[in-house]
C-alpha positions as CSV (number, residue, x, y, z in Angstrom):
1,X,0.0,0.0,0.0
2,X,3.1,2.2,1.0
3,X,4.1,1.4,-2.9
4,X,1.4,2.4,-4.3
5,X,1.0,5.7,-2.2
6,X,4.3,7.0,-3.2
7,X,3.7,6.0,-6.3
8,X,0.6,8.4,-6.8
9,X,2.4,11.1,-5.1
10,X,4.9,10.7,-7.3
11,X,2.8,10.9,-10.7
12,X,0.8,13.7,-9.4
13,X,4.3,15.7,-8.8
14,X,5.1,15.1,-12.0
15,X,1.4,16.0,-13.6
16,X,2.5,18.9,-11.8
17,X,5.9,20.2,-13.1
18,X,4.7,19.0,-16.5
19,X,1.7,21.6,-16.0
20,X,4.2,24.2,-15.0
21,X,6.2,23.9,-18.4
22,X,4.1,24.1,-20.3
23,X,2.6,27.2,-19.2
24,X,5.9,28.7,-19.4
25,X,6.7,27.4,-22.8
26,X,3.4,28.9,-23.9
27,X,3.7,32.3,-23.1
28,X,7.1,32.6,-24.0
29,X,6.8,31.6,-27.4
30,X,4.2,34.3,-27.9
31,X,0.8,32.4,-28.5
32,X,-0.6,34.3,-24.8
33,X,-3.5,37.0,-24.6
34,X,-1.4,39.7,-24.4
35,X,1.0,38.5,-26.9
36,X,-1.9,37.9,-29.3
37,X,-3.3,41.0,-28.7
38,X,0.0,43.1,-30.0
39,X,0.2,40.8,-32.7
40,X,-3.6,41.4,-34.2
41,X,-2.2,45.1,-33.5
42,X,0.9,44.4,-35.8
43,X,-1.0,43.4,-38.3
44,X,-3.4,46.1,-38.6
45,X,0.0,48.1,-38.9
46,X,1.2,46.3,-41.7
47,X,-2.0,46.7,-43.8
48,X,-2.7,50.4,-43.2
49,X,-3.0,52.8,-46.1
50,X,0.5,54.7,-46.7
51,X,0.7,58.6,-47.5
52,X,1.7,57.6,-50.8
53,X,2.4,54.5,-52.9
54,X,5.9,55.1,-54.0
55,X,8.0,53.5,-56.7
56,X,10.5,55.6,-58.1
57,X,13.0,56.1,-60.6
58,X,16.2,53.9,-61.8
59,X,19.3,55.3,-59.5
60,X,23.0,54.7,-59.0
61,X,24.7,54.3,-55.6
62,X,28.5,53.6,-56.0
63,X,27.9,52.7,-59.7
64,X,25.2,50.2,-59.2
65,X,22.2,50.7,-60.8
66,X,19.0,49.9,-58.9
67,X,15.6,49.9,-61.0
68,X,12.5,49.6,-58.7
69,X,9.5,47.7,-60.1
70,X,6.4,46.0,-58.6
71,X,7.3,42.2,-58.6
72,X,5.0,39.8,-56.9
73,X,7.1,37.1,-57.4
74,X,10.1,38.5,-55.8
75,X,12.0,36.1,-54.1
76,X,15.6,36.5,-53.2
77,X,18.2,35.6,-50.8
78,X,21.2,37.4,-49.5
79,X,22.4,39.3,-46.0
80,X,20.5,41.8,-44.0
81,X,21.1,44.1,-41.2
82,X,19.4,45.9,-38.9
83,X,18.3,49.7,-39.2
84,X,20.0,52.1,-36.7
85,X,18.0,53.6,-33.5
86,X,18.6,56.8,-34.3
87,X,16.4,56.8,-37.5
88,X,13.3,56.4,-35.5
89,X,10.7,58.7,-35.8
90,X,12.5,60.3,-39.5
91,X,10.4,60.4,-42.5
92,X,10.4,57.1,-44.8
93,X,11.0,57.5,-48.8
94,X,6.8,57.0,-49.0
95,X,6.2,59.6,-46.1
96,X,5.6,57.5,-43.3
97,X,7.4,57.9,-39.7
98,X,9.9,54.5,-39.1
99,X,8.7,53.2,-35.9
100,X,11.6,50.8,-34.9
101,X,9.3,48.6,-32.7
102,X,7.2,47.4,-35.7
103,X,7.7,45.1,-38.5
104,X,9.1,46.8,-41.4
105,X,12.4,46.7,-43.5
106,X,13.8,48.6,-46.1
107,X,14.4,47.6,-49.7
108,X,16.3,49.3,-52.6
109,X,13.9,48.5,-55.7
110,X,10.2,46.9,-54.2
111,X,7.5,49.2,-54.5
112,X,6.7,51.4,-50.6
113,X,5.0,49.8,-49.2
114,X,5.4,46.3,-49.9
115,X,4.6,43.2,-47.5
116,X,7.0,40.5,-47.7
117,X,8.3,37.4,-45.6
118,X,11.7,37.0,-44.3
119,X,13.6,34.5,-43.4
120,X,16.9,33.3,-40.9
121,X,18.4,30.9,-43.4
122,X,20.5,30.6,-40.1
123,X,17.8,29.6,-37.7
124,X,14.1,29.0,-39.8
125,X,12.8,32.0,-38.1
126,X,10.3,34.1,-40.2
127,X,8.6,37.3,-39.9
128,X,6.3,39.3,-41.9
129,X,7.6,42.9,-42.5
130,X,5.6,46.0,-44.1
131,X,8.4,47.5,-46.7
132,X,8.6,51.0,-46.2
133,X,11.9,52.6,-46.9
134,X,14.7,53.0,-49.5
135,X,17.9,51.2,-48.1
136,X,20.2,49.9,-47.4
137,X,22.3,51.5,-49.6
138,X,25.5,49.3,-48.8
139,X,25.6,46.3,-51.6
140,X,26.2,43.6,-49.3
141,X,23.0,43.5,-47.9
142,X,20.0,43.6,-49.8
143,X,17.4,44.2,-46.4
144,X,17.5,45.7,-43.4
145,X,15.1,45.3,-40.0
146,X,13.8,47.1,-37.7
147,X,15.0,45.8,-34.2
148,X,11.5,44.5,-33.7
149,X,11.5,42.5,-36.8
150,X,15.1,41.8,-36.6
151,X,14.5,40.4,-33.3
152,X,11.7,38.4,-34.3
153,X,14.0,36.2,-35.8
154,X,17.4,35.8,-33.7
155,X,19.0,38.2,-36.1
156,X,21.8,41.0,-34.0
157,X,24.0,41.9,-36.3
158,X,23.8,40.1,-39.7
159,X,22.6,37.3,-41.2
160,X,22.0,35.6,-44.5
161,X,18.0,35.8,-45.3
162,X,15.1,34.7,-47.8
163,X,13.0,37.7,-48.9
164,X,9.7,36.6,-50.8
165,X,6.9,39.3,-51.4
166,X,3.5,38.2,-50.1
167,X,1.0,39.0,-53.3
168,X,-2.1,38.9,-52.1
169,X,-1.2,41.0,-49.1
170,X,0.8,43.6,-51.2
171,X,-2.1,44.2,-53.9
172,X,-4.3,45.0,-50.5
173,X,-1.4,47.4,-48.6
174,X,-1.1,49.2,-52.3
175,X,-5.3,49.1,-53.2
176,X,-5.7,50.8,-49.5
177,X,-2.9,53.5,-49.9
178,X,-4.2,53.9,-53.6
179,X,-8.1,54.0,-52.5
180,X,-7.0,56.8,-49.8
181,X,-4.3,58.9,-52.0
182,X,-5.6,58.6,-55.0
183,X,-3.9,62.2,-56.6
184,X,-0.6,61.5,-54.8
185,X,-0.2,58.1,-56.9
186,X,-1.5,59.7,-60.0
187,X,1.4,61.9,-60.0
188,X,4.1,58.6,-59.2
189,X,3.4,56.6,-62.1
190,X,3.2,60.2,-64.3
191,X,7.1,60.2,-63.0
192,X,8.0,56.9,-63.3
193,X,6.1,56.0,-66.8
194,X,8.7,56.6,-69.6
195,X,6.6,54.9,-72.6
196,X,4.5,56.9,-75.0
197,X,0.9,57.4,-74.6
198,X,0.1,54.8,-77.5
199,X,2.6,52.2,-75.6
200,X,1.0,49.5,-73.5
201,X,-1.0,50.3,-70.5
202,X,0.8,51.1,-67.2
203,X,-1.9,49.7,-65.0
204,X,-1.1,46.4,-63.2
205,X,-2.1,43.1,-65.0
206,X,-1.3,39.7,-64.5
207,X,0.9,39.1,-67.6
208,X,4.6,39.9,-67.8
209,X,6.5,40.0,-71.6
210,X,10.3,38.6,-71.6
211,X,12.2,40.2,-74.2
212,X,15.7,38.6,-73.4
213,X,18.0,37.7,-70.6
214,X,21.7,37.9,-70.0
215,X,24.4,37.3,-67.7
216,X,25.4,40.7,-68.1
217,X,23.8,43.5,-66.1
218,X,25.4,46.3,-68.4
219,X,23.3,44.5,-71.7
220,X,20.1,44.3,-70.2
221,X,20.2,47.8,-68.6
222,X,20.8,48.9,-72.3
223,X,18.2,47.0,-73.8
224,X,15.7,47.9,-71.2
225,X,16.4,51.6,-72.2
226,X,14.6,50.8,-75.8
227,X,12.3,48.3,-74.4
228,X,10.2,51.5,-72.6
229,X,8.9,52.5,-76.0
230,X,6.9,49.2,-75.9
231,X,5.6,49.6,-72.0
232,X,6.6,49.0,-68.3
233,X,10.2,47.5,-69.1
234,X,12.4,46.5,-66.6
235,X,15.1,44.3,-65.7
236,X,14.7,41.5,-63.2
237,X,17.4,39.8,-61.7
238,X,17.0,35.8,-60.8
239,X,20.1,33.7,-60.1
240,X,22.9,34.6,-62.2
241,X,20.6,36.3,-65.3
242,X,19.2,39.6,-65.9
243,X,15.8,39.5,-67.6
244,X,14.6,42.1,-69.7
245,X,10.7,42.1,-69.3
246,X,7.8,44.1,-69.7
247,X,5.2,44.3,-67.0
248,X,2.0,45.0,-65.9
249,X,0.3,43.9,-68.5
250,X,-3.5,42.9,-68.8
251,X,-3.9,40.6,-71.7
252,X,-4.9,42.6,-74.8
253,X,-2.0,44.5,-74.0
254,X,0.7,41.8,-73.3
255,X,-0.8,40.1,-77.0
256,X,0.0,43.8,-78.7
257,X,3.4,43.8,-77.3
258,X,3.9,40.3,-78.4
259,X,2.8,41.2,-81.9
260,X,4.7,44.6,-82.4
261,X,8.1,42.9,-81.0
262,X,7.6,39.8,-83.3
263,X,7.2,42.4,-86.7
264,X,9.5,45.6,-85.4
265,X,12.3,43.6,-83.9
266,X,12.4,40.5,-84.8
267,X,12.3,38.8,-81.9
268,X,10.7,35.9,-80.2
269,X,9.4,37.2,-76.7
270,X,7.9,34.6,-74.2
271,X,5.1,35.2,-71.8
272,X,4.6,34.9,-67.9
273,X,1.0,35.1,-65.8
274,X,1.3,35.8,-62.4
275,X,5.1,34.8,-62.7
276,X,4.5,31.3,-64.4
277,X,5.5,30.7,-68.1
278,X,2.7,30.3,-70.9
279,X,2.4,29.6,-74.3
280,X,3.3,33.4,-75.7
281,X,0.3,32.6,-78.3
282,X,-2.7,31.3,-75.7
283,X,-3.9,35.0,-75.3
């Protein structure tokens, strides 16, 4: 009986500290109330309208040319840092104030603001970031964090990361700013748009036109140049090629652009829908 008495005692001690883990392990991983509660805040911070939906021009920074562009299917890897204290509370390229204890990062080409995923490739950690500043203008790194974000995901100095634009999310963060700023992005894309009024449509579409890719920058940052008089060209960078394409393209347009490349230039362009390749000719 003494056995068997120590033995519950025993198993309910244990019931016990197993109990007491658990509620630790809980709340420190972030699923609590109050945890969730910041979090549902967080993410009515990363979908809020901007002052502005911002884009901007092709630049240089120590002779390297960046060329921002709306790509959905962006999804790169390479280091990122963290963005310094003293920014916070300055001005962002799209006019909003950097608060360093939310989610956001900086980019040199996605549109402002953009939501993306990143990703430790050191540790697995992942965090969803609003994009909405120019930077960092250093070209080892292609992001940098907040300390919040960075945080997030063990990263406190550098680290190698996977950044991959969320669509669905983006389109929403860029219909709200648009919806609530409507003059203010009129005016972006008049600065941006280099292509004649008769060229293809600047709007966003689905459908993407791939003139030619090379493994020199220099080539498709010259061909990109004549490319404008045709639409929304830009080059996009994946692995070790730079494609020439033409985006933002609905489909009447994209089978114009087809057509008037084929008989002025000669070529053979291919065809992408939301990213994925397609028979140039099923449109």
């Amino acid at each position: 009986m003494k056995k068997l008495v120590s033995l519950a005692v025993l198993t309910a001690l244990l019931a016990a500290c197993a109990e007491t883990t658990k509620t630790s392990e809980y709340g420190s991983d972030g699923f609590g109330e109050e945890t969730l509660a910041t979090e549902t805040l967080n993410d009515t911070y990363l979908m809020a309208a901007a002052p502005r939906y911002y884009i901007g021009n092709a630049y240089k920074v120590e002779d390297v040319q960046y060329i921002p562009t709306e790509d959905l299917t962006y999804n790169q890897t390479g280091m990122a840092g963290i963005i310094p204290t003293e920014l916070n509370g300055t001005k962002t390229s799209n006019g909003e104030t950097y608060d360093m204890a939310q989610m956001v990062a900086t980019s040199k080409t996605l549109p402002l603001p953009t939501i993306a995923k990143v990703t430790n490739l050191e540790n697995g950690q992942a965090v969803t970031v609003r994009v909405n500043n120019r930077g960092p203008f250093v070209n080892t790194r292609i992001m940098d964090l907040s300390p919040a974000a960075a945080a997030k995901i063990g990263l406190t100095n550098q680290s190698k990361v996977q950044v991959q634009v969320l669509p669905e999310q983006s389109i929403a963060v860029k219909n709200a700013t648009i919806g609530e700023k409507t003059t203010t992005v009129v005016e972006e894309e008049t600065t941006v748009a280099t292509q004649p009024a008769s060229a293809a449509t600047t709007s966003a579409g689905d459908y993407s036109v791939q003139v030619a890719a090379f493994y020199a920058e220099d080539s498709a940052n010259a061909l990109v140049q004549k490319m404008r008089a045709y639409g929304d060209a830009t080059v996009v960078k994946e692995g070790d090629m730079f494609k020439v394409r033409i985006v933002n393209l609905d489909a009447p347009s994209a089978r114009r652009v087809i057509d008037t490349l084929r008989s002025n230039e000669g070529m053979a362009p291919g065809l992408l829908k939301n990213g994925r390749w397609i028979n140039a000719d099923s449109i």
